[in-house]
Chimera marker file (.cmm) of the C-alpha trace (Angstrom):
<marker_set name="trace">
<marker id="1" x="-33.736" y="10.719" z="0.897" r="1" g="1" b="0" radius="0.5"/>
<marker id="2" x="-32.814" y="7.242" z="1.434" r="1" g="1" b="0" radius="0.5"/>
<marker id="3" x="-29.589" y="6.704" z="3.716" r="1" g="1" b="0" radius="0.5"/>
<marker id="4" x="-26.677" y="4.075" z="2.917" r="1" g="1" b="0" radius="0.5"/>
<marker id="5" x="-25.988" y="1.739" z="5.015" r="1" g="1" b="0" radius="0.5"/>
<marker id="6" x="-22.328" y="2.148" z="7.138" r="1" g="1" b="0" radius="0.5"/>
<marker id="7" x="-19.612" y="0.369" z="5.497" r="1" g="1" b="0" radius="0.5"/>
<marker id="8" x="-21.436" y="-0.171" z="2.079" r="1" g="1" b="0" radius="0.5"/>
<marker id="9" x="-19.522" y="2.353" z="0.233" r="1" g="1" b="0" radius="0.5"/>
<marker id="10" x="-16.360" y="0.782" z="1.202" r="1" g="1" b="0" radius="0.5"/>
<marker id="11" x="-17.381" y="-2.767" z="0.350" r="1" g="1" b="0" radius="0.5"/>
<marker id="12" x="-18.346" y="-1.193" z="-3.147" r="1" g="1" b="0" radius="0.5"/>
<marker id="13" x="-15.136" y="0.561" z="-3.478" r="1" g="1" b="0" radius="0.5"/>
<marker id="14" x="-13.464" y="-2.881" z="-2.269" r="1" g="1" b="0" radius="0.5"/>
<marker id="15" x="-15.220" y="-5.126" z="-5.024" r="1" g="1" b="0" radius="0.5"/>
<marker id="16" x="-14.279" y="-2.493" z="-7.725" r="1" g="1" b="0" radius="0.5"/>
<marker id="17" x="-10.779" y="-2.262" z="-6.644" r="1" g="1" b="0" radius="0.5"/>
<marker id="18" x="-10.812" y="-6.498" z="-6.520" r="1" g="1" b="0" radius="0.5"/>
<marker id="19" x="-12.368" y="-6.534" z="-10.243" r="1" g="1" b="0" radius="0.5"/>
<marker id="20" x="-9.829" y="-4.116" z="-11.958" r="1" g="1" b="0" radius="0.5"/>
<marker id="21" x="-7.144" y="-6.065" z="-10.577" r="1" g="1" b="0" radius="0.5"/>
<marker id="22" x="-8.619" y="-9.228" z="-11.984" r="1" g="1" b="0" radius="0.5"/>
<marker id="23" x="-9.040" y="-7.592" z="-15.402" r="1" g="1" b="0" radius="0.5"/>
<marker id="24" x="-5.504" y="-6.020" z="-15.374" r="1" g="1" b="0" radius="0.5"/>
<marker id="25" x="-3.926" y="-9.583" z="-14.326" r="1" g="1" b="0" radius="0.5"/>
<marker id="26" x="-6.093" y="-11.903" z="-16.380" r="1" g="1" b="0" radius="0.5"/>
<marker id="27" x="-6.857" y="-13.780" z="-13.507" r="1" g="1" b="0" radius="0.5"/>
<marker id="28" x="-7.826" y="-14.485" z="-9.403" r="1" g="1" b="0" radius="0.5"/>
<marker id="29" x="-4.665" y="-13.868" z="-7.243" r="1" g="1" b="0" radius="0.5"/>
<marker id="30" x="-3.961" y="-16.705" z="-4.856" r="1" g="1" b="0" radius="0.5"/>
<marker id="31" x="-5.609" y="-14.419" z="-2.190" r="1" g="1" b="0" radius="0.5"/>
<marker id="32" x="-8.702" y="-12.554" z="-2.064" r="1" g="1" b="0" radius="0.5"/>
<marker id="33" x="-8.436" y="-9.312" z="-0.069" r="1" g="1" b="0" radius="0.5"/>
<marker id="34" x="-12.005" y="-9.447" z="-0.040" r="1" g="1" b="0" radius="0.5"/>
<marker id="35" x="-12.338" y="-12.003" z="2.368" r="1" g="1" b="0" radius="0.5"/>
<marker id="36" x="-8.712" y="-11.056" z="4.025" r="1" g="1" b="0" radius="0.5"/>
<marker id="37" x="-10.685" y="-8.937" z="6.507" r="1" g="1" b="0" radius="0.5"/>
<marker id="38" x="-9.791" y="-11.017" z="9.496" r="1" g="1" b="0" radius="0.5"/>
<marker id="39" x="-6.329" y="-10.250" z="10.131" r="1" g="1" b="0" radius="0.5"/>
<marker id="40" x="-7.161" y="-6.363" z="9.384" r="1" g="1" b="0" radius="0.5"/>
<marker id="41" x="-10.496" y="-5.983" z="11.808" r="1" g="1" b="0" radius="0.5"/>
<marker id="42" x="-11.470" y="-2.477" z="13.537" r="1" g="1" b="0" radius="0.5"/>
<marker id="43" x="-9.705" y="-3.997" z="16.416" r="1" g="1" b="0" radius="0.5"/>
<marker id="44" x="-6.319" y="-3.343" z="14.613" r="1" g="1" b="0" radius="0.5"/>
<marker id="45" x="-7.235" y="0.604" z="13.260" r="1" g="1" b="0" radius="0.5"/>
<marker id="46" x="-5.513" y="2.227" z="15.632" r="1" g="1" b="0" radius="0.5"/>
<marker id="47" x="-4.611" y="6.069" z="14.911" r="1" g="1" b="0" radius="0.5"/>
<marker id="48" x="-0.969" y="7.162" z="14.441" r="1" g="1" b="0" radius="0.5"/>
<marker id="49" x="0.938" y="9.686" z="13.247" r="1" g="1" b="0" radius="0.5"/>
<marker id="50" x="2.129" y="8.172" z="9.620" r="1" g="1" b="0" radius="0.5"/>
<marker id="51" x="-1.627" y="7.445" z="9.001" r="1" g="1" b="0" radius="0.5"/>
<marker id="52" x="-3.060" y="10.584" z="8.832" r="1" g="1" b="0" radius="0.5"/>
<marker id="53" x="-0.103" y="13.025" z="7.972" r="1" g="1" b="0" radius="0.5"/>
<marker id="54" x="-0.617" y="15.149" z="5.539" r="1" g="1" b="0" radius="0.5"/>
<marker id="55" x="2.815" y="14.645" z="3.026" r="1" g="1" b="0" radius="0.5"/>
<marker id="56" x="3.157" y="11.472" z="3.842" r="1" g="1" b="0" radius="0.5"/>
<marker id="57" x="2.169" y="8.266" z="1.311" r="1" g="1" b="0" radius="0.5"/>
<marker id="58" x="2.475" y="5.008" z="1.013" r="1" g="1" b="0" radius="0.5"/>
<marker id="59" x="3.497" y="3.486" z="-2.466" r="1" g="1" b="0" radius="0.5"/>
<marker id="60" x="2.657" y="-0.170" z="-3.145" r="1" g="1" b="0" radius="0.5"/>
<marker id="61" x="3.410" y="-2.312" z="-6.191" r="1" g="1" b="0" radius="0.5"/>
<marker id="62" x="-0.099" y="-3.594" z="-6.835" r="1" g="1" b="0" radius="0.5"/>
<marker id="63" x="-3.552" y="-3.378" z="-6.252" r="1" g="1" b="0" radius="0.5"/>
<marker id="64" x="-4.359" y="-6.079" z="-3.637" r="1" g="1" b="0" radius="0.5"/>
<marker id="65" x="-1.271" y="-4.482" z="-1.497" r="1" g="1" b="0" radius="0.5"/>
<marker id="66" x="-3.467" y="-1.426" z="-1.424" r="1" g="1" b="0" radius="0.5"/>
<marker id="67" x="-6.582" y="-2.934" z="-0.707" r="1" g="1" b="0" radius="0.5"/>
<marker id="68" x="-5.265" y="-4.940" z="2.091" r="1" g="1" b="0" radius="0.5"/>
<marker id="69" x="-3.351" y="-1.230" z="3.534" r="1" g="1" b="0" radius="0.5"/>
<marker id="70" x="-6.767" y="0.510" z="3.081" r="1" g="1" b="0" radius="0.5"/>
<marker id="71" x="-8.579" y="-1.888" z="5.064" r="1" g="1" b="0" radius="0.5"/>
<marker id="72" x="-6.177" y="-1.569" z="7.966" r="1" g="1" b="0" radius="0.5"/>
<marker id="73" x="-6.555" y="2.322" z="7.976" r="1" g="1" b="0" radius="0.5"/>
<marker id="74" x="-3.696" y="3.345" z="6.065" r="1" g="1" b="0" radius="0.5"/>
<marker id="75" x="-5.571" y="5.595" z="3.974" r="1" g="1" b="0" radius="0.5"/>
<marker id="76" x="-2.442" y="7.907" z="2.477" r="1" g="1" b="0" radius="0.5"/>
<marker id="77" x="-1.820" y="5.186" z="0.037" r="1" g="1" b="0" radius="0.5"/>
<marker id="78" x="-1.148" y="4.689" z="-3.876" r="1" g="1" b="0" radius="0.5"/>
<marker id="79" x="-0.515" y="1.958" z="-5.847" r="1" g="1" b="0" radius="0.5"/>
<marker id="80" x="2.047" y="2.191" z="-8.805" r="1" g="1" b="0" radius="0.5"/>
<marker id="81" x="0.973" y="-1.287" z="-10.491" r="1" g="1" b="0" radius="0.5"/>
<marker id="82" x="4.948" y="-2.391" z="-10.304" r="1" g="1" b="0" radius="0.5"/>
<marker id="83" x="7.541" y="0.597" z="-11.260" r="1" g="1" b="0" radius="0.5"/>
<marker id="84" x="4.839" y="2.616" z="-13.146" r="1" g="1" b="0" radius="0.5"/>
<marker id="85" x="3.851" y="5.596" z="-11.529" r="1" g="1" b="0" radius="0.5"/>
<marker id="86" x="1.862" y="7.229" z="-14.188" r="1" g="1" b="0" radius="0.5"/>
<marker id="87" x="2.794" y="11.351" z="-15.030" r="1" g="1" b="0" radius="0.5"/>
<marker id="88" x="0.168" y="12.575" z="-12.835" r="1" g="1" b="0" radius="0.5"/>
<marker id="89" x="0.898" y="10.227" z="-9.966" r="1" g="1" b="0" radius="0.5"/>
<marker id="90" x="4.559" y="10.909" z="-10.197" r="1" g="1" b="0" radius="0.5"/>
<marker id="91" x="3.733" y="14.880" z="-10.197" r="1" g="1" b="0" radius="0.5"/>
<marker id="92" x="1.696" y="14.685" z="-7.211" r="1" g="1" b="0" radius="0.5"/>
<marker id="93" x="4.323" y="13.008" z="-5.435" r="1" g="1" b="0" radius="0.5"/>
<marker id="94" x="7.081" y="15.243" z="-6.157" r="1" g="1" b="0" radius="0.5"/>
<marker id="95" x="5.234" y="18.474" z="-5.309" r="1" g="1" b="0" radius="0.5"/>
<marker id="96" x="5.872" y="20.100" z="-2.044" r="1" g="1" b="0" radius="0.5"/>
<marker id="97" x="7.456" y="18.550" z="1.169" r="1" g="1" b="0" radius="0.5"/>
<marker id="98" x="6.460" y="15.229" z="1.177" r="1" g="1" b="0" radius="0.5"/>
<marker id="99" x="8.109" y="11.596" z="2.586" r="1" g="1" b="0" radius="0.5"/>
<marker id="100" x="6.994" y="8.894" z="0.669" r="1" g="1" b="0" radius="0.5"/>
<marker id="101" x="7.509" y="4.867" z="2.179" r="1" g="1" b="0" radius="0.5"/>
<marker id="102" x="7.990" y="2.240" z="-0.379" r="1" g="1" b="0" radius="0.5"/>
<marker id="103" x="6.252" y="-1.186" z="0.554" r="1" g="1" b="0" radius="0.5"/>
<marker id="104" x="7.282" y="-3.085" z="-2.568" r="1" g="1" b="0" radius="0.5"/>
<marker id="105" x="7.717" y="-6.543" z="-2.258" r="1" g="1" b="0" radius="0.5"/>
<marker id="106" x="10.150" y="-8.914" z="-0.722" r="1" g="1" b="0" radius="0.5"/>
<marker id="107" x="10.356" y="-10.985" z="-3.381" r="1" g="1" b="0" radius="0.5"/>
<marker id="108" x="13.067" y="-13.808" z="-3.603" r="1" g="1" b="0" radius="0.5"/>
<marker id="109" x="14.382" y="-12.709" z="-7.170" r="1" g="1" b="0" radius="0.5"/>
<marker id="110" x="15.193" y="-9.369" z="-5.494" r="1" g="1" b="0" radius="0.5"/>
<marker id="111" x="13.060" y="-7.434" z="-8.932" r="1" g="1" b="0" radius="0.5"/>
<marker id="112" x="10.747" y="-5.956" z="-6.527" r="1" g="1" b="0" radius="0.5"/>
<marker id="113" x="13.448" y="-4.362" z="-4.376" r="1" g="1" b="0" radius="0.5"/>
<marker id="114" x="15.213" y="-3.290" z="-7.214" r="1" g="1" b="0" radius="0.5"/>
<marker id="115" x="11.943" y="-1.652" z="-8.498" r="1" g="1" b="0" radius="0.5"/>
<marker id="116" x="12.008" y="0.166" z="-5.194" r="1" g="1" b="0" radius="0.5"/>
<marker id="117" x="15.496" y="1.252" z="-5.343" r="1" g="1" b="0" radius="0.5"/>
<marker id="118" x="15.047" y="2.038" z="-8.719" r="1" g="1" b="0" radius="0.5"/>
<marker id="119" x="12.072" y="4.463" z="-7.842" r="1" g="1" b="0" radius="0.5"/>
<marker id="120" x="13.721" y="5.924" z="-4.958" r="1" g="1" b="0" radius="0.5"/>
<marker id="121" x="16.425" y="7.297" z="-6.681" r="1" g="1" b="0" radius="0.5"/>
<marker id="122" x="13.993" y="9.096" z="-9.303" r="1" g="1" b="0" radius="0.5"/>
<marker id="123" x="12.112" y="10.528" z="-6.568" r="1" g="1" b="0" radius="0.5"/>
<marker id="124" x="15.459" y="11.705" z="-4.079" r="1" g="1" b="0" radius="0.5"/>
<marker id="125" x="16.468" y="13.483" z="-7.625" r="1" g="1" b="0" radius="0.5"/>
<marker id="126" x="13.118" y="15.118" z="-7.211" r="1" g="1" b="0" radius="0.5"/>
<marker id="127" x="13.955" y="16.148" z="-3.921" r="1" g="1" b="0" radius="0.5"/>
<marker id="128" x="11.614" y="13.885" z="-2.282" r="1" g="1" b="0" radius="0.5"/>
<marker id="129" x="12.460" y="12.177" z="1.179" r="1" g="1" b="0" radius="0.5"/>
<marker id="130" x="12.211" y="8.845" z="0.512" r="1" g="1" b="0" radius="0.5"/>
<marker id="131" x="12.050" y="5.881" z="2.926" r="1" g="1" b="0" radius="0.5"/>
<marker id="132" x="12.095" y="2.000" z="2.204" r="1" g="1" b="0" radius="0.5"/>
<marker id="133" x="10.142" y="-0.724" z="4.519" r="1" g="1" b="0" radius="0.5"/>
<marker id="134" x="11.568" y="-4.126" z="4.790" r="1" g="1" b="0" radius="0.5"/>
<marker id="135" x="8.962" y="-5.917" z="5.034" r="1" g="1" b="0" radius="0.5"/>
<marker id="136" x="9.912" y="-9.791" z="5.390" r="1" g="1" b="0" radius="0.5"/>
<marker id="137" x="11.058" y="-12.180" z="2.897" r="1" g="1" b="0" radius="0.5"/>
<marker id="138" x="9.175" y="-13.290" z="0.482" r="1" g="1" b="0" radius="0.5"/>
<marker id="139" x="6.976" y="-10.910" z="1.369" r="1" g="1" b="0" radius="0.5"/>
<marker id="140" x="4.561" y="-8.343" z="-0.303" r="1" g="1" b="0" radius="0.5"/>
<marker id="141" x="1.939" y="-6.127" z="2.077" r="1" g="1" b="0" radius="0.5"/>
<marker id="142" x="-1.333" y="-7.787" z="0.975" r="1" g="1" b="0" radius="0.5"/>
<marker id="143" x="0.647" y="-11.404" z="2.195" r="1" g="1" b="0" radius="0.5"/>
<marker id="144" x="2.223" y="-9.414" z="5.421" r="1" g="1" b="0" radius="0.5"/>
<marker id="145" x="-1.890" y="-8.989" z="6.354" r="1" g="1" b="0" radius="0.5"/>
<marker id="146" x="-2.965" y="-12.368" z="5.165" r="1" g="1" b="0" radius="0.5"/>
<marker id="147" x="-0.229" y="-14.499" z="6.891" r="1" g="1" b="0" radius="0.5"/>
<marker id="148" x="-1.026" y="-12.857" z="10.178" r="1" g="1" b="0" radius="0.5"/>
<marker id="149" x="0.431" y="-9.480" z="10.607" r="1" g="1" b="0" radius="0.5"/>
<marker id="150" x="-1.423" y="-6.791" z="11.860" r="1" g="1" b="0" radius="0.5"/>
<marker id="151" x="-1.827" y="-2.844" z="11.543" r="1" g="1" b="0" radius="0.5"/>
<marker id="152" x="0.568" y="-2.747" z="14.888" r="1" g="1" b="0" radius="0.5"/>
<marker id="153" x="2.986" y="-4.489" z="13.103" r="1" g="1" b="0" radius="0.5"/>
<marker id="154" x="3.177" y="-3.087" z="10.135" r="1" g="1" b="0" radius="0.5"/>
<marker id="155" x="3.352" y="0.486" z="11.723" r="1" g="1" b="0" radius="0.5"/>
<marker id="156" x="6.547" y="-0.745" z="13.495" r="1" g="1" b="0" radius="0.5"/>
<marker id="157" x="7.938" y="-1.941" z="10.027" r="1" g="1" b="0" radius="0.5"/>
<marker id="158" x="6.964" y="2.181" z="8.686" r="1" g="1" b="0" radius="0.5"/>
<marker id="159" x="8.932" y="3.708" z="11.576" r="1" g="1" b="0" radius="0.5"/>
<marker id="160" x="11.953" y="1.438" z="10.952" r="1" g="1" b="0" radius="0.5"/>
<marker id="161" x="11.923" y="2.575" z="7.224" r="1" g="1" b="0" radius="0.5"/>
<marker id="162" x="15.058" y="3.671" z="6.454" r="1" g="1" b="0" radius="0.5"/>
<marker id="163" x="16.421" y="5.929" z="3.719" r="1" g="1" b="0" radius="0.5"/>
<link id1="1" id2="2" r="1" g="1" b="0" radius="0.2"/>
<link id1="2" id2="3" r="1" g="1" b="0" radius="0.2"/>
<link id1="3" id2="4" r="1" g="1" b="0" radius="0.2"/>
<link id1="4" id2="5" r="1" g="1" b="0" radius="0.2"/>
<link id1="5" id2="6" r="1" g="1" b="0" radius="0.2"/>
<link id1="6" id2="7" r="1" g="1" b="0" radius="0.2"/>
<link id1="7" id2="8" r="1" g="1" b="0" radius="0.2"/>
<link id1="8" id2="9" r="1" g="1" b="0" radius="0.2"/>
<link id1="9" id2="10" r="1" g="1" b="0" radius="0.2"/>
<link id1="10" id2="11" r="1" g="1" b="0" radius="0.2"/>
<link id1="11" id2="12" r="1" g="1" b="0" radius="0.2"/>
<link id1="12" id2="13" r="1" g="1" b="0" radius="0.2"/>
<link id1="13" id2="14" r="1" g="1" b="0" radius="0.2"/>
<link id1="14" id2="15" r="1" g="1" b="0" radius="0.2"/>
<link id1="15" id2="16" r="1" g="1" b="0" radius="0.2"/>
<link id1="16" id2="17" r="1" g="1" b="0" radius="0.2"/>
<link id1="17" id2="18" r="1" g="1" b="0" radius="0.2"/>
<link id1="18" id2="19" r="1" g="1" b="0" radius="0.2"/>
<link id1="19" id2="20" r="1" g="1" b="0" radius="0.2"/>
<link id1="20" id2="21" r="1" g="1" b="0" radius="0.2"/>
<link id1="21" id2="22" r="1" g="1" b="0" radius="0.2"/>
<link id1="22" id2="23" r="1" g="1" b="0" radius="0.2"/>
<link id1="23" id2="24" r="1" g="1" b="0" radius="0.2"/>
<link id1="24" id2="25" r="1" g="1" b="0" radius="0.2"/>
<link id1="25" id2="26" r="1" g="1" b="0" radius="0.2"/>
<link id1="26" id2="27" r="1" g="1" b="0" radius="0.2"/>
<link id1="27" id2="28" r="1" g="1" b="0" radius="0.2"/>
<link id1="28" id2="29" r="1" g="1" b="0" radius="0.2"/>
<link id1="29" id2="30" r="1" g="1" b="0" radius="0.2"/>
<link id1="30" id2="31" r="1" g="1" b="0" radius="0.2"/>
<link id1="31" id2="32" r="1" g="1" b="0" radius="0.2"/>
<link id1="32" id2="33" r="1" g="1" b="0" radius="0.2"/>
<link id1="33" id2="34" r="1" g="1" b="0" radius="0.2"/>
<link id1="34" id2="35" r="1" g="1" b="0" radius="0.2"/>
<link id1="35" id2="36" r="1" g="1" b="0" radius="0.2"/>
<link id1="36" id2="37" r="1" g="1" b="0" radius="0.2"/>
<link id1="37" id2="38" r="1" g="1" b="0" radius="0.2"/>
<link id1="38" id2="39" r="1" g="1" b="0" radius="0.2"/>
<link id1="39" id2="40" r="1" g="1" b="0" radius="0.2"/>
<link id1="40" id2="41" r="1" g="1" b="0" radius="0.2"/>
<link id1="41" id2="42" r="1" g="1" b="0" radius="0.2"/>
<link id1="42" id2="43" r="1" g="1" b="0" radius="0.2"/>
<link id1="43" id2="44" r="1" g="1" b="0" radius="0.2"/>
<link id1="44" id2="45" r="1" g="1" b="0" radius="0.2"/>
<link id1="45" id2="46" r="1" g="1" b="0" radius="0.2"/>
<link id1="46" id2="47" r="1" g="1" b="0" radius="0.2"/>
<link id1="47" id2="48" r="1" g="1" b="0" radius="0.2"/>
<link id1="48" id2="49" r="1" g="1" b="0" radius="0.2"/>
<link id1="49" id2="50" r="1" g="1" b="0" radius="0.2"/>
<link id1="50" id2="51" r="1" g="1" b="0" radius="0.2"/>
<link id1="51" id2="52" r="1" g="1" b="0" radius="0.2"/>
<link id1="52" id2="53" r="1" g="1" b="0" radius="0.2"/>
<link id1="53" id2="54" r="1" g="1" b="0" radius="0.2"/>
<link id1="54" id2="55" r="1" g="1" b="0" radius="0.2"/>
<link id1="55" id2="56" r="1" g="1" b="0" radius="0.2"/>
<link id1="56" id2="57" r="1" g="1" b="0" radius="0.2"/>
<link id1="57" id2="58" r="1" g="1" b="0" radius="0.2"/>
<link id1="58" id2="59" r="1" g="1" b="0" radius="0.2"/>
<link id1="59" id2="60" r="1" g="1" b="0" radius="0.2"/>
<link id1="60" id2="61" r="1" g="1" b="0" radius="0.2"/>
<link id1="61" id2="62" r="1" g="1" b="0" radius="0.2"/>
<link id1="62" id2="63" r="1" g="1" b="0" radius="0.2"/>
<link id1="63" id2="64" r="1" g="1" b="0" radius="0.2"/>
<link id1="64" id2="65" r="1" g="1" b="0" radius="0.2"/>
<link id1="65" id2="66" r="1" g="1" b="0" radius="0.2"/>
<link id1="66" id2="67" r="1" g="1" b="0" radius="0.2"/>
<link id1="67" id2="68" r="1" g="1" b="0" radius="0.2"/>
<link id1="68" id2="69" r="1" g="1" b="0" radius="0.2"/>
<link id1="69" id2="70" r="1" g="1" b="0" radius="0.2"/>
<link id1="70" id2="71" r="1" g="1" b="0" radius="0.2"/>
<link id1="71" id2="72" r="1" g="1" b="0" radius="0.2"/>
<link id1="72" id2="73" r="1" g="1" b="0" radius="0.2"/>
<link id1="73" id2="74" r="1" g="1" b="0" radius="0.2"/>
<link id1="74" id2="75" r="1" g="1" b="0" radius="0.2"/>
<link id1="75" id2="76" r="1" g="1" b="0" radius="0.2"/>
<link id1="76" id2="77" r="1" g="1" b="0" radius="0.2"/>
<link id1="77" id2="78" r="1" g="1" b="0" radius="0.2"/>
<link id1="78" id2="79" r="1" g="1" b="0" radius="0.2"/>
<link id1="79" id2="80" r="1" g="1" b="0" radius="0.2"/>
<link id1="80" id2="81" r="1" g="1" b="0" radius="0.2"/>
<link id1="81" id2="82" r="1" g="1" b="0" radius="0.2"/>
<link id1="82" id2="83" r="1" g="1" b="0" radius="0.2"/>
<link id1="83" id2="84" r="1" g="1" b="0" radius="0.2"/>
<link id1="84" id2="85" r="1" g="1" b="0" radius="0.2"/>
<link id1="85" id2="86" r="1" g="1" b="0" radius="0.2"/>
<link id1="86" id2="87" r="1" g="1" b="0" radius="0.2"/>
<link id1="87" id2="88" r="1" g="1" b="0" radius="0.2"/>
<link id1="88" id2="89" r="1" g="1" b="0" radius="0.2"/>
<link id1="89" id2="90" r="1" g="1" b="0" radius="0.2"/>
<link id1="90" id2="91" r="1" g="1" b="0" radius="0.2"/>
<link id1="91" id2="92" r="1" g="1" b="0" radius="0.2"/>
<link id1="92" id2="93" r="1" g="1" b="0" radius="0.2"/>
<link id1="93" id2="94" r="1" g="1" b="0" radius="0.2"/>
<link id1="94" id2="95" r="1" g="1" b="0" radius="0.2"/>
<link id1="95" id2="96" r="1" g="1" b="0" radius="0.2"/>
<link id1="96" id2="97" r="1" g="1" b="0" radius="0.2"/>
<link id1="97" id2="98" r="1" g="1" b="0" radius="0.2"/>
<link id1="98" id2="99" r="1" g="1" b="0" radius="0.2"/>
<link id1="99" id2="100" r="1" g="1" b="0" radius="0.2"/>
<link id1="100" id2="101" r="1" g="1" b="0" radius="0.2"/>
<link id1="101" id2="102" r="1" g="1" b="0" radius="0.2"/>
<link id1="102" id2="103" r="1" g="1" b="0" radius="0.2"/>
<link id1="103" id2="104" r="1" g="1" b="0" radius="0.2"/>
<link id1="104" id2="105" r="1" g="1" b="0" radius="0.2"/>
<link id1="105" id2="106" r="1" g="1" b="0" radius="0.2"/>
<link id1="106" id2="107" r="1" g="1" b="0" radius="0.2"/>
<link id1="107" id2="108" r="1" g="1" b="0" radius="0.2"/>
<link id1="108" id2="109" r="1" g="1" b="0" radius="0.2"/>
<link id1="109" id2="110" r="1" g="1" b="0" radius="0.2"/>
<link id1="110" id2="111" r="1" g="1" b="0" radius="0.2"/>
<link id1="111" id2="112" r="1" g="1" b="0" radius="0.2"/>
<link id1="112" id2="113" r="1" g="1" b="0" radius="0.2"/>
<link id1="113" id2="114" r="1" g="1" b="0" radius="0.2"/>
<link id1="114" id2="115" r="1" g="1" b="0" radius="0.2"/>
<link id1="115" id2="116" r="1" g="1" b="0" radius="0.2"/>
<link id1="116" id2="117" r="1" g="1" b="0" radius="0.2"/>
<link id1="117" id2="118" r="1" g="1" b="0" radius="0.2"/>
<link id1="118" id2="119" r="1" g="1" b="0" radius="0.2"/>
<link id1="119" id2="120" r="1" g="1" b="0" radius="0.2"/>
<link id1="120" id2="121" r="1" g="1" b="0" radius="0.2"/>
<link id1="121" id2="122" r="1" g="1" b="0" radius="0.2"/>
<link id1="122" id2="123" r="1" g="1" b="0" radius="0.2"/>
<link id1="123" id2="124" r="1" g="1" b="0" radius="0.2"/>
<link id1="124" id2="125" r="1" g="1" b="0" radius="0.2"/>
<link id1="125" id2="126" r="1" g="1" b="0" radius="0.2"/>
<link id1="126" id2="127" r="1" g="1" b="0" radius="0.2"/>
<link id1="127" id2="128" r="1" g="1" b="0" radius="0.2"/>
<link id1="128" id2="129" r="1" g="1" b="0" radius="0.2"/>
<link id1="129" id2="130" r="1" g="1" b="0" radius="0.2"/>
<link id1="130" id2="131" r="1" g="1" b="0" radius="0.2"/>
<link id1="131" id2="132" r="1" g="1" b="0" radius="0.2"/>
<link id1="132" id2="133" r="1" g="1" b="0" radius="0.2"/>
<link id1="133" id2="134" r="1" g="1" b="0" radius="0.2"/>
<link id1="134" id2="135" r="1" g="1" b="0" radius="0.2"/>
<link id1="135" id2="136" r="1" g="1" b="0" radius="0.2"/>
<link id1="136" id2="137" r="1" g="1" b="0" radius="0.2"/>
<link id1="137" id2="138" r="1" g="1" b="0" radius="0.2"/>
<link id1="138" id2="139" r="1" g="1" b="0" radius="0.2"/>
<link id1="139" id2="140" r="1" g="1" b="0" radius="0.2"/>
<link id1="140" id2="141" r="1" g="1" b="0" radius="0.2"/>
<link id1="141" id2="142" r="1" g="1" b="0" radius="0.2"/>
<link id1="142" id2="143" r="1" g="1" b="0" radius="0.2"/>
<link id1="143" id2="144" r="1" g="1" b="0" radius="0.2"/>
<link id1="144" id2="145" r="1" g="1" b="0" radius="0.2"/>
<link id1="145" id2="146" r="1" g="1" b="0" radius="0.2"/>
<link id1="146" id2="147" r="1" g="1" b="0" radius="0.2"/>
<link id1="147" id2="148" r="1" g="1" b="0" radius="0.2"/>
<link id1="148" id2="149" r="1" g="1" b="0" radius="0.2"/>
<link id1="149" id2="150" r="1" g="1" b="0" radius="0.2"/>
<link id1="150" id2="151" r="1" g="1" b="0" radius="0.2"/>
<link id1="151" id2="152" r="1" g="1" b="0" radius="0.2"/>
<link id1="152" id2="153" r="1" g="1" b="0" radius="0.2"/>
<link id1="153" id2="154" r="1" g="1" b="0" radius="0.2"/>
<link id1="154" id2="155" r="1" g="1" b="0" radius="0.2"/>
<link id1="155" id2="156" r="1" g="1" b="0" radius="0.2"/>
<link id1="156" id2="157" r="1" g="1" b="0" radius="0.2"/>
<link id1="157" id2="158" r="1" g="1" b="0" radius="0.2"/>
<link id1="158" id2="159" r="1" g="1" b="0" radius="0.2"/>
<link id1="159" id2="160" r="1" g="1" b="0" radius="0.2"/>
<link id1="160" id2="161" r="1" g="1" b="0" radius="0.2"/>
<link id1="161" id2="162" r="1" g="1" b="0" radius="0.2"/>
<link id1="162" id2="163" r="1" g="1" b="0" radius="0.2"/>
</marker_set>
């Protein structure tokens, strides 16, 4: 049986995620998370508690955002591709106890906050506890990573989430 290398699966899963997202926008974003690996290294994985809890996700607006998440260990998140949670995403979200942080960007029009808020107030309705990052403006997670930020960082932006 032959063995695959370490980290192959994930580049594979990487370059698939990288190619939808350039068939479902028509074109290469500005930045490409497959090369955004430096500001997201091992030396920024660090366990903690939002991470790995079980009832506990992450919802981005696009695909890049959740590339760039995965790659600094956030593994418990989805992406919504804008305000459109599809039935069975939206189902899986509602069921059971669950808290789910919205990292939608900062943009300077305000539509992705709005999206957010928009979201949130489907999901509260649905009983779910729902929690909003800020992240900074102008702002969208994938651009957080690529201008600099780190894992650390971001963490402290998911445990000043607020309601």
């Amino acid at each position: 049986m032959q063995t695959v290398p370490r980290g192959f699966l994930q580049n594979r899963l990487r370059d698939l995620i990288f190619c939808c997202a350039v068939r479902a926008t028509g074109n290469f974003a500005a930045t490409d998370t497959r090369h955004a690996t430096k500001s997201v290294g091992p030396a920024n994985r660090q366990r903690s508690p939002i991470r790995r809890s079980p009832g506990i996700e992450l919802l981005v607006e696009g695909l890049f955002d959740y590339v760039v998440l995965w790659q600094a260990g956030f593994h418990n998140v989805t992406c919504s591709m804008g305000n459109h949670l599809n039935g069975h995403q939206y189902r899986q979200l509602t069921e059971g106890r669950r808290t789910v942080y919205l990292a939608f960007d900062a943009d300077t029009n305000g539509s992705g906050q709005q999206a957010a808020h928009s979201l949130a107030c489907r999901l509260r309705e649905q009983g779910v506890d729902v929690r909003r990052i800020a992240l900074p403006d102008g702002h969208d997670p994938n651009s957080f990573f690529v201008q600099g930020g780190d894992a650390r960082q971001f963490q402290s932006l998911l445990e000043a989430a607020r309601p």
